[in-house]
C-alpha positions in Angstrom: 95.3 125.9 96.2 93.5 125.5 99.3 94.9 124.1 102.4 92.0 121.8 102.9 91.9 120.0 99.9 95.8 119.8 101.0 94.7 118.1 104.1 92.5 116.0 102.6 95.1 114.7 99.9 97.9 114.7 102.6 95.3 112.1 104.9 94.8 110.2 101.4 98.8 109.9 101.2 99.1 108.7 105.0 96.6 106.3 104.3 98.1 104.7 101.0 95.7 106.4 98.8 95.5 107.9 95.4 95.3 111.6 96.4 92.4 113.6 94.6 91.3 114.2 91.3 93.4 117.2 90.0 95.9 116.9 92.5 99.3 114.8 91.5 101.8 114.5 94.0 103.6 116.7 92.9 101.7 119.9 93.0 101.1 118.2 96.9 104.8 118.7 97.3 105.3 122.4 95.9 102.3 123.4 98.2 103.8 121.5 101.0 107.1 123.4 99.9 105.5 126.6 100.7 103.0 126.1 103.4 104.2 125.8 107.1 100.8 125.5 108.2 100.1 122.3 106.2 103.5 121.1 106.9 103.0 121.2 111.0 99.5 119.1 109.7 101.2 116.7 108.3 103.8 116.2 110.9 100.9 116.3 113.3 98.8 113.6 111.3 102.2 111.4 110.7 102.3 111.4 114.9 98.6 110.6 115.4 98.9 107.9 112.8 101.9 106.1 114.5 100.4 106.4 118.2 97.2 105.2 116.8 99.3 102.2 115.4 101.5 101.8 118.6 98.4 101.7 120.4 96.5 98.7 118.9 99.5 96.5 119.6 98.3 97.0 123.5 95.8 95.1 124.8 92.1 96.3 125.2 91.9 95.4 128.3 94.7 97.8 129.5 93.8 100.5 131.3 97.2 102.3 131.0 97.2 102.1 127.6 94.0 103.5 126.9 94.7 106.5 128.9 98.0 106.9 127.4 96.3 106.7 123.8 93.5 109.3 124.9 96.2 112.2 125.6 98.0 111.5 122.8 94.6 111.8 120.7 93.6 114.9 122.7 97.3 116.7 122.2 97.5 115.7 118.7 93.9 117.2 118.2 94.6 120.4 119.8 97.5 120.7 118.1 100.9 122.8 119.2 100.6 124.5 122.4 97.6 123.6 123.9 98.2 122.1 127.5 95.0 119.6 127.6 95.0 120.6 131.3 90.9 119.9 131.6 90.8 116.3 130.6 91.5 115.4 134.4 93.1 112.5 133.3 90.0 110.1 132.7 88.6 108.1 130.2 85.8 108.8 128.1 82.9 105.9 128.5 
């Protein structure tokens, strides 16, 4: 099975949806079983999702908040072991 269908079922699951045709939960656990890579994409994807929720509780109007949710967004997309060292700490916009 390809890891990107994977994904895309894994993103379905975090987002209380039915996961794709052919694919039962199950066979999402056994691949999940044997795949690190999708595993660390799930755990990844499980953090983003709960910053992202964190985050809306704060106010749009705070600054600190914004910034905070920015580098979590930019670790989370570059993923383990990436410093994010040339976002100089501003906003997009």
């Amino acid at each position: 099975m390809h890891c990107s269908r994977i994904r895309t079922a894994l993103s379905a699951r975090l987002d209380g949806e039915e996961p794709p045709p052919g694919l039962t939960p199950g066979r999402l656990d056994d691949h999940l079983a044997g795949c690190r890579d999708c595993r660390q994409w799930e755990v990844r994807a499980r953090a983003l999702a709960a910053g992202l929720g964190r985050a809306a509780a704060h106010p749009e109007d705070d600054p600190a908040a914004a910034d905070a949710l920015l580098a979590r967004l930019r670790a989370a997309a570059a993923g383990p072991g990436a410093s994010g060292a040339d976002t100089g700490g501003k906003r997009a916009g």
